[in-house]
KOLMAR-752080 format. One record per residue (C-alpha): residue number from 1; x, y, z negated. Coordinates in nm, 4 decimals. Each point is the difference from the previous one (the first is absolute). Layout:
BEGIN
<rec num="NUM" px="X" py="Y" pz="Z"/>
...
END
This chain:
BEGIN
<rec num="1" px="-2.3590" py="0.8552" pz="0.1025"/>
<rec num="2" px="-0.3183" py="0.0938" pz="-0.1646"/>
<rec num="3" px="-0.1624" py="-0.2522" pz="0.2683"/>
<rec num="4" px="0.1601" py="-0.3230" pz="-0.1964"/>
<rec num="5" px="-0.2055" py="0.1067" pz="-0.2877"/>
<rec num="6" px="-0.3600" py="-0.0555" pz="0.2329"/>
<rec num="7" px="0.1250" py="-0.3236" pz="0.1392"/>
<rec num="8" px="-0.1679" py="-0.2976" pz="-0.1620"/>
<rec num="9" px="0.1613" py="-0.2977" pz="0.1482"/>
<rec num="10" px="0.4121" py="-0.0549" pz="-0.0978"/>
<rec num="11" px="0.0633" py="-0.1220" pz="0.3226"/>
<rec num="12" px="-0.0939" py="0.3159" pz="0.1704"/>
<rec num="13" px="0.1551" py="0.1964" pz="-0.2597"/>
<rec num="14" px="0.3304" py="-0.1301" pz="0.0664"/>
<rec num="15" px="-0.0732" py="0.0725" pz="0.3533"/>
<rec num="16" px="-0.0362" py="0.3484" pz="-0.0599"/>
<rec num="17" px="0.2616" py="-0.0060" pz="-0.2375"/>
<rec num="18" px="0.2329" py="-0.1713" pz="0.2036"/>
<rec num="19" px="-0.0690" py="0.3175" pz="0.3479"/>
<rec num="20" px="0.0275" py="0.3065" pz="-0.2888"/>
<rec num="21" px="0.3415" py="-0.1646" pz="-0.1202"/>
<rec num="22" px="0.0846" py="-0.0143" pz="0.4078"/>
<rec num="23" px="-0.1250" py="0.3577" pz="0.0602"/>
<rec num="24" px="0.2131" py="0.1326" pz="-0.3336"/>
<rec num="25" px="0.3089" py="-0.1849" pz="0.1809"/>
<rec num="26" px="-0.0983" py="0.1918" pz="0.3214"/>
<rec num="27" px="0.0242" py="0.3178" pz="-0.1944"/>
<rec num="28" px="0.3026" py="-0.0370" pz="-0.1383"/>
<rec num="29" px="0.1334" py="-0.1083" pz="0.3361"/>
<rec num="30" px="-0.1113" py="0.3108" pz="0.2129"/>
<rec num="31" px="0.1175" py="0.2562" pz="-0.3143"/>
<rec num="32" px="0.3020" py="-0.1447" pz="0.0163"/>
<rec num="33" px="0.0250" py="0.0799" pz="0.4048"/>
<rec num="34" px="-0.1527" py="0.3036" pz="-0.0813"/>
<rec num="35" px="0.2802" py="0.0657" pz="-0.2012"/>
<rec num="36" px="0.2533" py="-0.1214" pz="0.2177"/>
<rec num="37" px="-0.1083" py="0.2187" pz="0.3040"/>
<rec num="38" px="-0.0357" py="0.3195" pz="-0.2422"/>
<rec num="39" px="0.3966" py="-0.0444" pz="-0.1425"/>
<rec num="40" px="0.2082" py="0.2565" pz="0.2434"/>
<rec num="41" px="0.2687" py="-0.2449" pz="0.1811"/>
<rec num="42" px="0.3110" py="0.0568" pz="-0.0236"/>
<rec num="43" px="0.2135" py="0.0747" pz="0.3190"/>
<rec num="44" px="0.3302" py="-0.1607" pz="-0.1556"/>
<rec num="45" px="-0.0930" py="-0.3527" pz="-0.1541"/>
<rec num="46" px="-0.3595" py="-0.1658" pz="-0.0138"/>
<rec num="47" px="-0.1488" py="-0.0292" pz="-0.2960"/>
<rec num="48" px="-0.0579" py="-0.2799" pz="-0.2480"/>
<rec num="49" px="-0.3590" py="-0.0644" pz="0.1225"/>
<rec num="50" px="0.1202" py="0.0080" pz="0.3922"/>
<rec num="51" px="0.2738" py="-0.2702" pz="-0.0798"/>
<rec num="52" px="-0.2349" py="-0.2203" pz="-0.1964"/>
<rec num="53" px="-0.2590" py="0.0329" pz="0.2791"/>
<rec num="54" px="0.3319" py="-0.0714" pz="0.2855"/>
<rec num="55" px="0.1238" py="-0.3043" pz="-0.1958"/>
<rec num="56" px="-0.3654" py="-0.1521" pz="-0.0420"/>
<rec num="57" px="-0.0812" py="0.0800" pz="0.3882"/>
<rec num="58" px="0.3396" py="-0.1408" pz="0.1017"/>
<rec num="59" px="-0.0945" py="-0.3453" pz="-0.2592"/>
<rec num="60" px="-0.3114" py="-0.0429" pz="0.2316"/>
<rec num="61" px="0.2254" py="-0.0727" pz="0.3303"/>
<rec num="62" px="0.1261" py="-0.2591" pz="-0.1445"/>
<rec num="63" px="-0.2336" py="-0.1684" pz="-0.2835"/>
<rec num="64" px="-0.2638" py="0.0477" pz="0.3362"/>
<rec num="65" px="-0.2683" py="0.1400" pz="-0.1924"/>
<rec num="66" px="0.0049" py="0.3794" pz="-0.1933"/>
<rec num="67" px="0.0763" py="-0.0122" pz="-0.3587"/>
<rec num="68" px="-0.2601" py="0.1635" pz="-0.2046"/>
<rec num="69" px="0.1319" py="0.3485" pz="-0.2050"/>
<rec num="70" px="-0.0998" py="0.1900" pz="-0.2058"/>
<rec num="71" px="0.1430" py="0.2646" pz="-0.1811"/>
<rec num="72" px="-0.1258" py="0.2544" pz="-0.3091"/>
<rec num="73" px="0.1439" py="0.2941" pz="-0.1943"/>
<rec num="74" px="0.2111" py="0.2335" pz="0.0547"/>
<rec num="75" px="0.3120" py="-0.1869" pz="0.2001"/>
<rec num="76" px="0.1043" py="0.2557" pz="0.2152"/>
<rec num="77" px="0.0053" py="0.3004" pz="-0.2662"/>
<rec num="78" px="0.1419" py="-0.1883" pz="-0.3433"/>
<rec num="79" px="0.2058" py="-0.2924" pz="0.0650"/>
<rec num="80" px="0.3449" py="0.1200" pz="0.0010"/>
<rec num="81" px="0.2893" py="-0.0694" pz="0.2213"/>
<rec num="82" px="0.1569" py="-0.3034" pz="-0.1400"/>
<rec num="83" px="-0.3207" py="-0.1604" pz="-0.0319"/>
<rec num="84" px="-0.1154" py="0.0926" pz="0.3778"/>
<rec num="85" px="0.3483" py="-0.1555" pz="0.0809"/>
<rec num="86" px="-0.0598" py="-0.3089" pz="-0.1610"/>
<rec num="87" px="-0.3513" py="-0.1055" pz="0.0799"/>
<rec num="88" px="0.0253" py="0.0189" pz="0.4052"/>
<rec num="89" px="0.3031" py="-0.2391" pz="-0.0345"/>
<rec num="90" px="-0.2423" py="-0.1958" pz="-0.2459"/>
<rec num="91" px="-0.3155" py="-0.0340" pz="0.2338"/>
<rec num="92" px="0.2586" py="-0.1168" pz="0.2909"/>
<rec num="93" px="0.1242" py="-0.2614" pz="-0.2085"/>
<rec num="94" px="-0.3530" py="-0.1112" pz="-0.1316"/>
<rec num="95" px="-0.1527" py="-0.0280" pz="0.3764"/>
<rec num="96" px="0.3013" py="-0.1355" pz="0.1110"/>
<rec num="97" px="-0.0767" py="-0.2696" pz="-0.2395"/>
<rec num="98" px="-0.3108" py="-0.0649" pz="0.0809"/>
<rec num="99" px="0.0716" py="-0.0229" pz="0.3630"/>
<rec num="100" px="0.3097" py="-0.2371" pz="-0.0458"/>
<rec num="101" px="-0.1933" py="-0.2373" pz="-0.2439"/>
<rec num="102" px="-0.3752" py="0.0220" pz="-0.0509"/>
<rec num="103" px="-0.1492" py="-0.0918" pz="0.2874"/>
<rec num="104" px="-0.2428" py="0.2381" pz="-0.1232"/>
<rec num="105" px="-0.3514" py="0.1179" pz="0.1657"/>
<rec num="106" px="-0.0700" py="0.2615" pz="-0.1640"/>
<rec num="107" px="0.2358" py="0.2793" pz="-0.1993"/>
<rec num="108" px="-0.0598" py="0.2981" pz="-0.2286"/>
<rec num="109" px="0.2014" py="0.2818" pz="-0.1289"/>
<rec num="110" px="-0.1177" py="0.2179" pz="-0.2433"/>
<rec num="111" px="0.2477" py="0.3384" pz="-0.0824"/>
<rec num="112" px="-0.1649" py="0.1515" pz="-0.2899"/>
<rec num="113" px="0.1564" py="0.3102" pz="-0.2861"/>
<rec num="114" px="-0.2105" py="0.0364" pz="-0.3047"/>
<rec num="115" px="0.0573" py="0.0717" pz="-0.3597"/>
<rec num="116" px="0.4140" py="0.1025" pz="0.0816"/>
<rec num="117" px="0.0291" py="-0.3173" pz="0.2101"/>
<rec num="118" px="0.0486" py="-0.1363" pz="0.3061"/>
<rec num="119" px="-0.1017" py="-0.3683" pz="0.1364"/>
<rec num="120" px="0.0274" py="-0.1841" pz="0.3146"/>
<rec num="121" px="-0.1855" py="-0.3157" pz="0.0401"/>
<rec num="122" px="0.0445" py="-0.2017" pz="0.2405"/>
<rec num="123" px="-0.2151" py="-0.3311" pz="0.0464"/>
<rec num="124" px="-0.0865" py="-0.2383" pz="0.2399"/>
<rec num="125" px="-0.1687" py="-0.3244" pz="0.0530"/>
<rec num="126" px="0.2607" py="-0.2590" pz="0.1169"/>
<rec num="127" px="0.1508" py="-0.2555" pz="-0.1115"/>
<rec num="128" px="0.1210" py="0.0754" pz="-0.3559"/>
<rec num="129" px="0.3733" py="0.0786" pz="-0.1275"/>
<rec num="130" px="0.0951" py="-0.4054" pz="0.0868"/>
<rec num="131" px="0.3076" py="-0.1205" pz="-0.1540"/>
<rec num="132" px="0.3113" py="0.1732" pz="-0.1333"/>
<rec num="133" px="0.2207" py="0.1053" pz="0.2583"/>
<rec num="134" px="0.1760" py="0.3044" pz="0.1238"/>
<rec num="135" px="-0.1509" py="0.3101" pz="-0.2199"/>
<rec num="136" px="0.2327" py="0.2905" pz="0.1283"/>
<rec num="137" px="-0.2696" py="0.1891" pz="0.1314"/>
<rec num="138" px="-0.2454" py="-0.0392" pz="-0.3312"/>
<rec num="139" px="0.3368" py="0.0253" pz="-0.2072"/>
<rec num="140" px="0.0894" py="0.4084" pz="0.1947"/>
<rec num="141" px="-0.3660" py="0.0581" pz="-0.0657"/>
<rec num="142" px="0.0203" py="-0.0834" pz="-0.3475"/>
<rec num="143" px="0.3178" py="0.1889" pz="-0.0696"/>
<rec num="144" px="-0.1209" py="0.2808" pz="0.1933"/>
<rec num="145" px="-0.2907" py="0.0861" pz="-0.2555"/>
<rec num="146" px="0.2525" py="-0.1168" pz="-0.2912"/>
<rec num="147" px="0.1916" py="0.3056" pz="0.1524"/>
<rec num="148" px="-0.2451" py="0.2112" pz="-0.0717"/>
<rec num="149" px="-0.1603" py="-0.1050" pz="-0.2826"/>
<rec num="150" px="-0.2957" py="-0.2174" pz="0.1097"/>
<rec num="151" px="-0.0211" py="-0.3694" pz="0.0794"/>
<rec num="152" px="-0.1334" py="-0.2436" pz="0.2359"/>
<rec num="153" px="-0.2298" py="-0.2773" pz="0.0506"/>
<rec num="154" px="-0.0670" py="-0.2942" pz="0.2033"/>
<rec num="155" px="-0.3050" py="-0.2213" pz="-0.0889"/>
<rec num="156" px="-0.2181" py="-0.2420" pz="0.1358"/>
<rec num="157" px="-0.3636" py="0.1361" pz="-0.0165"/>
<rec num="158" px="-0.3003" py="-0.2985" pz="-0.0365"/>
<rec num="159" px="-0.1544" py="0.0579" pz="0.3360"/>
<rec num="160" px="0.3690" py="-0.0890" pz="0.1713"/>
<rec num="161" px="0.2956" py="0.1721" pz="0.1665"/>
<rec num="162" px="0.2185" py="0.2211" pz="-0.2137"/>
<rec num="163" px="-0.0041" py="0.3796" pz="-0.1571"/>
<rec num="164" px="0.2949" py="0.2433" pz="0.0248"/>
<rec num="165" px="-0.0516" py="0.2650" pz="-0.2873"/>
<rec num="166" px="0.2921" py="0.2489" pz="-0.0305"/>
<rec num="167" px="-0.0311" py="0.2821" pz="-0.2143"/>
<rec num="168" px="0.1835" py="0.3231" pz="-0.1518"/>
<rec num="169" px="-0.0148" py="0.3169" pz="-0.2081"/>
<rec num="170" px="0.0063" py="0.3093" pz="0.1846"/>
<rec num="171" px="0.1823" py="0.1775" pz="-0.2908"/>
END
């Protein structure tokens, strides 16, 4: 970081910028394996971070390509049950999506709890939401945070395709 300071040209500073914001995403990503591998399993049921890491690996077989995932905070040790046994129903739903309508290349799903929340994002870079037609899956999604208190979002970002954000208190 201090390194940006030194550099005269912009050009090159955004350079550098732009491979210490992709290292800092690289850290994040290994704590959070880190993390997962140091949480004692479980012999009866797998846990939250095992199911989200199944349903994205079993996305991949048929989107054709790995979705990317991330995941941060504590998901394993404060999200309680009726949350956990919401959001794996949730992710299946959102991936099924995107494999049943996006034509998408490329997929992300971020699983994050901070500040007494939790938030599942799930974006991709298809073909947008298209017209109205059936909306049962968005519609259980939706009533599934309503259920517990949060809410849920579908939007077209600028650059193309379309964001999942789902989100809920952990109290």
């Amino acid at each position: 970081m201090s390194t940006v300071r030194l550099v005269e040209r912009p050009e090159a500073g955004k350079r550098v910028q732009h491979a210490i914001d992709e290292l800092d995403e690289t850290i994040r990503q290994i704590r959070s394996s880190l993390f997962a591998l140091q949480t004692p399993r479980q012999e009866a049921a797998p846990s939250l971070r095992t199911q989200i890491v199944d349903l994205a690996e079993g996305a991949g077989g048929h989107l054709g390509f790995m979705p990317g995932l991330r995941m941060e905070g504590r998901i394993d040790t404060v999200v309680p049950e009726r949350v956990a046994e919401q959001l794996p129903a949730v992710l299946r739903e959102a991936l099924s999506n995107v494999v049943r309508h996006s034509r998408a290349t490329r997929t992300a799903v971020s699983v994050e709890v901070a500040d007494d929340r939790l938030t599942l994002v799930v974006t991709d870079n298809g073909i947008g939401r298209g017209a109205e037609g059936r909306r049962s899956g968005l519609r259980d999604i939706e009533e599934r945070a309503g259920r517990l208190g949060g809410a849920a979002e579908l939007e077209a970002p600028e650059e193309g395709g379309t964001r999942l954000r789902w989100h809920v208190p952990l109290d």
